[in-house]
N, C-alpha and C positions, 0 to 999 in steps of 0.2 A: 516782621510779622510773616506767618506762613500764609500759604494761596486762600487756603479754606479760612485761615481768620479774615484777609484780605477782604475775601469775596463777601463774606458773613457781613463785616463791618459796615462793606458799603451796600448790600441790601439795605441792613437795618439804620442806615441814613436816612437811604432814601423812604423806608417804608416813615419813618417820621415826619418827614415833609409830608407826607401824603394825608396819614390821619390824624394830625395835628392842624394842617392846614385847609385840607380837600374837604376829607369824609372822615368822620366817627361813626361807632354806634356799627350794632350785628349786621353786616350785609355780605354777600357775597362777593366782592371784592374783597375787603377787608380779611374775610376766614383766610381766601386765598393768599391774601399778602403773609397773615401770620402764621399759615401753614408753610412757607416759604421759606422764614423764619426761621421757624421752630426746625423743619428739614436741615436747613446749614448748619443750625446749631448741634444738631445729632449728628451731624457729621465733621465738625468741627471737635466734636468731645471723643468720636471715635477714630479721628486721624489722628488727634495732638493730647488729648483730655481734657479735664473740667480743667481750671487754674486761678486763680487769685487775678493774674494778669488784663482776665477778659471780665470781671467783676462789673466796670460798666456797662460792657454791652448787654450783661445779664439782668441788669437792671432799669436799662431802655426798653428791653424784649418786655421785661416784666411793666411797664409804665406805658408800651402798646396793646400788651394784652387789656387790662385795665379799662383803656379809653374802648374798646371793640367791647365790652362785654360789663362794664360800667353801664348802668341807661340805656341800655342796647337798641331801643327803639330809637334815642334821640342819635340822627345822624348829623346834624348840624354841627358844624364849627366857629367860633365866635367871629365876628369879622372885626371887633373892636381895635381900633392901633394899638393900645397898649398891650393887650392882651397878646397879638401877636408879635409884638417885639419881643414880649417877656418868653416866651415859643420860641423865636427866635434865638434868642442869647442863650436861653437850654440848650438847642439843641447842636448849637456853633459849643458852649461847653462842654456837653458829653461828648460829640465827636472829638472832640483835643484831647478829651480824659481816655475815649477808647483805644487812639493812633499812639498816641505818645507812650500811657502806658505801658505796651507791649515793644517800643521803639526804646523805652530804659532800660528795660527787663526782657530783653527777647530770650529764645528757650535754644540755649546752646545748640550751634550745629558743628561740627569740623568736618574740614575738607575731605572728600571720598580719597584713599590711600591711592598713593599713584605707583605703587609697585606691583609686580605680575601677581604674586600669592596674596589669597585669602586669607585671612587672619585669625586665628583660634583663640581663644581665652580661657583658662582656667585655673580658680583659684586652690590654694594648699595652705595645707596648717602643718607648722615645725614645731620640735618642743627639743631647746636644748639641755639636753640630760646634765650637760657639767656645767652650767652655769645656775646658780639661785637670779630670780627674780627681784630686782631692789628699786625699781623706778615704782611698780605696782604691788607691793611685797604683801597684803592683802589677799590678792586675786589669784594669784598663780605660785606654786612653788620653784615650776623653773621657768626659766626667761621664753617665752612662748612668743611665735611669729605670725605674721599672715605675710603670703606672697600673692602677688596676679602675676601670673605667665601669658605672656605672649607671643604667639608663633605660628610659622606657614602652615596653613591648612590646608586641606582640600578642599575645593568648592562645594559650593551646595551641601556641607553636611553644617551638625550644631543646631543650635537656635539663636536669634540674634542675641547679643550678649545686655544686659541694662546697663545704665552708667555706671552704678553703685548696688550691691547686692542688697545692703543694707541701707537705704539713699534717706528712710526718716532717721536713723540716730546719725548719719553723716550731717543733716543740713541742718540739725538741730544743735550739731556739736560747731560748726562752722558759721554759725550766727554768736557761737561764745567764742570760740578760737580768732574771728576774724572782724567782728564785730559788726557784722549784718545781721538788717532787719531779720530775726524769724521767717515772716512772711516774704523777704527778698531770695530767699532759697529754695524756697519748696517746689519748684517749679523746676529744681536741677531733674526730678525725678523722671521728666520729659525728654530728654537728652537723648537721642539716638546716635547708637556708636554706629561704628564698621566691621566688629568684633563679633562672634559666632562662638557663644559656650558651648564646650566640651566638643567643640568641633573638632574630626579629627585631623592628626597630623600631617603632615606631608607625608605619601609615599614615593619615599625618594632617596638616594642613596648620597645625594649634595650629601653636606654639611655644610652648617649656618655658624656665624660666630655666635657668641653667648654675651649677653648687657645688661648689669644688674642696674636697677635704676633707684637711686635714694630722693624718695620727696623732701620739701624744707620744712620746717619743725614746725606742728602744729597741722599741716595739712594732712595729707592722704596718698596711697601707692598710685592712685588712677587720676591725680591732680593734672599726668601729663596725658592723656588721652591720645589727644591730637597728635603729639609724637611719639607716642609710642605703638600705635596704631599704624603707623607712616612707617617706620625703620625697620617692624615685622612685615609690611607688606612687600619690603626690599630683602629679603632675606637674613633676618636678626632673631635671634631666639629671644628673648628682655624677662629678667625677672626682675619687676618691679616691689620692694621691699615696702611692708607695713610699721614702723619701727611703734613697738604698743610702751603705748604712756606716755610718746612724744607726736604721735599722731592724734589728730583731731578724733579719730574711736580706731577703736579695735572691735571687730566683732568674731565671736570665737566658731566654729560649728555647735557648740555645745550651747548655741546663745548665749554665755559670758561677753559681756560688754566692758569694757575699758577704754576710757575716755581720755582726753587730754588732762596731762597732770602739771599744773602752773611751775613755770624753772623762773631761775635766777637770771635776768638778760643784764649777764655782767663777762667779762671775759675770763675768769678765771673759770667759773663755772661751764660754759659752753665750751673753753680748750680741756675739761676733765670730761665732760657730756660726749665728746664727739669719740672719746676713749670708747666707750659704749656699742655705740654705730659703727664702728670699727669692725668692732667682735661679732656686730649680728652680723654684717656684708660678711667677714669671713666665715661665718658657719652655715649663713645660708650658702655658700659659693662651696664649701663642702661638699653637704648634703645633695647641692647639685648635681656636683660632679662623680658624689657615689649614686645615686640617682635613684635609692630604693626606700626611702621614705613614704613613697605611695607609687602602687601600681599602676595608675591613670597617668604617670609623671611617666614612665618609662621609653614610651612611646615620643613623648616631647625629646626627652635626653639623648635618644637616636638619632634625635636631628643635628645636636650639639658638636661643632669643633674647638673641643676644649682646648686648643693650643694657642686658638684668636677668642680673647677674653676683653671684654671694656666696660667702662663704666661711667654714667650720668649722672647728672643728679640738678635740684633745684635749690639755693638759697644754702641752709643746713649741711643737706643730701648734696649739696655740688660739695662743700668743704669734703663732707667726708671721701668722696670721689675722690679730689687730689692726694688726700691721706692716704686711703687705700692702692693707689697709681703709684706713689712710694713706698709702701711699705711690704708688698702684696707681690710676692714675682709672677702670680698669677696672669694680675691686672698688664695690660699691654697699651693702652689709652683710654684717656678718660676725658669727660667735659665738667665743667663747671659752669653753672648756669645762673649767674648774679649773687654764689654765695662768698661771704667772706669765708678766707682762707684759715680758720681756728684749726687749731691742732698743736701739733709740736711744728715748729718755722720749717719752712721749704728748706733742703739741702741749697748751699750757696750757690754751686752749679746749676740748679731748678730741678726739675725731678728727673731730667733725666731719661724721660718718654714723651711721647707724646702728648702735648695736654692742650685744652681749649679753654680759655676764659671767656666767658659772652660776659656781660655786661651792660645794664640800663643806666640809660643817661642819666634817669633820676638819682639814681643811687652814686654815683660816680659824683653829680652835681652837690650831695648831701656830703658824703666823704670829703670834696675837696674844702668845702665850706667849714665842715667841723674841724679838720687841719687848718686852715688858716685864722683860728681864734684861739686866744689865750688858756694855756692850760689852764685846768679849773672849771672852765664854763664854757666845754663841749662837751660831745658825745666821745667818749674813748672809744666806743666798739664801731663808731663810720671812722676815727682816727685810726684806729691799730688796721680794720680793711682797706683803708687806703696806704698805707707802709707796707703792708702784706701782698698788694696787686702789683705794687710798684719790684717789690724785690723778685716777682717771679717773670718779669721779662726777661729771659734767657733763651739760650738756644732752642728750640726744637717745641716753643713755645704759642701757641696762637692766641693772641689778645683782638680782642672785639667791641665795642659801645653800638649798641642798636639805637637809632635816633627816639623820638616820642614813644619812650618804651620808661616802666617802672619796673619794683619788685615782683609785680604780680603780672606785668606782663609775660612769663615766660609758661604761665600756667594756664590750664582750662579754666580758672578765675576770672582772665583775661575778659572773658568772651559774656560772662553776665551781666555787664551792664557797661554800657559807656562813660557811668559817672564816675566808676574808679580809675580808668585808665588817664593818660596823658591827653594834653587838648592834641584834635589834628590824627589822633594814632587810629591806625589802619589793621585790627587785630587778624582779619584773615592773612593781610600781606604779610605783618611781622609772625604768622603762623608759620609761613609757607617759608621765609625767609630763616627761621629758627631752623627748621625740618631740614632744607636745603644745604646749611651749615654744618649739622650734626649728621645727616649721611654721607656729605661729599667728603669728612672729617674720619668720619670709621672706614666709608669704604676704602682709604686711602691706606689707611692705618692696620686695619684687622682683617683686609678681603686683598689689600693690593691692588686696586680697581681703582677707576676716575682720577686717574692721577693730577688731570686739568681744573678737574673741578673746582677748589677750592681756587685757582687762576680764577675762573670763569664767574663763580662770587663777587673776588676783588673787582675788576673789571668789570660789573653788572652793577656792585654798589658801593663805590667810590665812600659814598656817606656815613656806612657803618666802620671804617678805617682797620680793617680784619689783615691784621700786620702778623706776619711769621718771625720770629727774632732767631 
């Protein structure tokens, strides 16, 4: 809960013990109590907003009003036992409903970036001319993108950025995509970044490396927030990819909406799919690097040291990562961030650059389970991921398993509620610990910098077993 719920909450405890038990009925106390109130609540709407979350304590306020303004003459309170047990047990149950609530569903925060630069945001639309559109073949005639950029700003310029530009077709698409309540999302909309739209560039003659970042299939480009917020603030330029039809929505500047389109979750399909994601990474990574697709971009691409190039991704967007790391001489290092390896197989040597595997235990624990059951009646897509992880332990290779960590650990999903994660997990620590990972990893890789770091990981966390091969 934040301070202003905090404080609200427990005013409005305590004003229930009082006119429940004390005093009812129009007095001046009482005005005063609910003028108290009704102040925190005004400022509780205008620090955080209105939300689903605090629905009981809206309904406490509204059940003190009532009793103050109900019979307003009679101030008497009943002294009967039964009566006030049953007062009692109300009101020990809406405080559980008000605490808890907000304690399942708290309103996403990530950690303030700990690198020198400010961080700018902003988004762009690509249309590529030689490709046709076949995922959404309806919508668009050619294959249309969204990107979020990220990168060093100047201070104090921009406006703070929102989580999601479009945050109701996002949280309505992610209650179908991911199978949350409707009403468990809509409260993403609350979300305070670190991020400053259209804030401007650095002015500075540095140059940044460049990270395109692939989300996992079904999510969204700003799914990683928290790290991607983090890597710009250490000097990273990140073009976070929207891939449309395989994202939870697309939304276009023209307002054209396109939604998640249902695939085949079979291997054969996802090793032709990932063909796909392929062709967008390289044509945004183009368009980049010719940098005149929009004038507001230009400014960012001065920042750019196209010769240190890498790439991220989640789930999906990590497979494609490792693909693009081979196939791409652009690409210089890349992470993988819990996705299986689809595509055409890793070269037998491994790819040959730098790469990172992270890894949750969960997934890792589902893999080794569906290998060790008779063909027939398992999952071939955690079997063929696990044959796939195991073949890229090769030189120049980093493999990783983060303890009380799942699929959805690696994402700003992570941080919505505590019921999807792992018993025991620690989402800010394994935040900070992901972040830690994948900067001590590039800096190393695309800056030449912190050469110790990824030493001072092993050694700090013995328990994630983050081996070099």
């Amino acid at each position: 809960m934040r301070n202003f719920e905090i404080i609200f909450v427990a005013i409005l405890v305590l004003s229930s013990i009082f006119l429940f038990y004390k005093q009812r009925g129009l007095t001046k106390y009482n005005v005063a109590i609910l003028s108290v109130n009704y102040l925190f609540l005004l400022a509780t709407i205008i620090a955080i907003g209105a939300n689903w979350r605090m629905i009981p304590s809206y309904f406490v306020l509204l059940l003190l009003t009532l009793q103050v303004f109900i019979k307003p003459g009679n101030t008497m309170v009943s002294k009967k036992r039964e009566v006030q047990l049953l007062k009692g047990a109300g009101i020990v149950a809406a405080a559980t409903a008000i605490v808890i609530l907000p304690m399942l569903f708290p309103i996403l925060t990530f950690p303030k970036p700990t690198g020198e630069y400010a961080v700018g945001t902003q988004a762009f639309h690509l249309i590529d001319q030689n490709r046709k559109e076949f995922v959404v073949p309806n919508s668009q005639v050619y294959r249309e993108l969204m990107v979020q950029v990220y990168y060093p700003a100047e201070k104090d310029s921009g406006t703070p950025a929102p989580y999601y530009e479009n945050i109701d077709a996002l949280t309505k698409q992610l209650s179908v995509t991911q199978g949350f309540p409707y009403i468990a999302t809509t409260h993403l909309g609350l979300t305070k970044t670190h991020s400053f739209t259209n804030a401007t560039p650095l002015q500075a003659t540095e140059k940044f490396p460049l990270l395109l970042f692939a989300h996992g299939m079904s999510l969204y480009s700003q799914q990683n927030t928290f790290q991607l917020e983090e890597l710009a603030s250490h000097g990273y330029v990140i073009v976070a990819l929207n891939f449309t039809g395989d994202a939870a929505t697309t939304v276009f500047p023209d307002g054209d909406q396109v939604d998640f389109t249902p695939i085949e979750n079979t291997i054969t399909f996802l090793n032709n799919r990932i063909k796909l994601w392929e062709q967008d990474a390289a044509f945004v990574l183009d368009e980049v690097i010719k940098a005149d697709f929009d004038n507001k971009f230009k400014p960012i691409a001065a920042l750019i040291d196209y010769d240190h190039i890498g790439m991220l991704g989640h789930s999906f967007g990590g497979a494609t990562s490792a693909q693009m790391l081979v196939k791409d001489n652009r690409i210089k290092a890349a992470i993988d961030m819990d996705g299986g390896l689809y595509g055409d197989p890793m070269p037998k040597d491994g790819p040959g650059k730098p790469f990172m595997l992270m890894n949750a235990e969960a997934s890792i624990k589902f893999m080794e389970e569906a290998n060790s059951q008779e063909p027939g009646n398992r999952d071939e897509l955690f079997v063929e991921s696990y044959l796939r992880n195991k073949t890229i332990e090769k030189p120049g290779v980093y493999t990783t398993l983060i303890p009380k960590t799942n699929h959805g650990s690696f994402t700003d999903l992570a941080a919505v509620s505590p019921i999807i994660n792992e018993a025991g997990a620690d989402v800010n620590a394994i935040y900070q610990l992901i972040n830690e990972m994948a900067l001590g990893f590039f800096d190393k890789h695309l800056k030449g910098i912190n050469d110790n770091k990824i030493k001072e990981i092993q050694e700090d966390h013995p328990e994630i077993n983050l081996t070099i091969h």
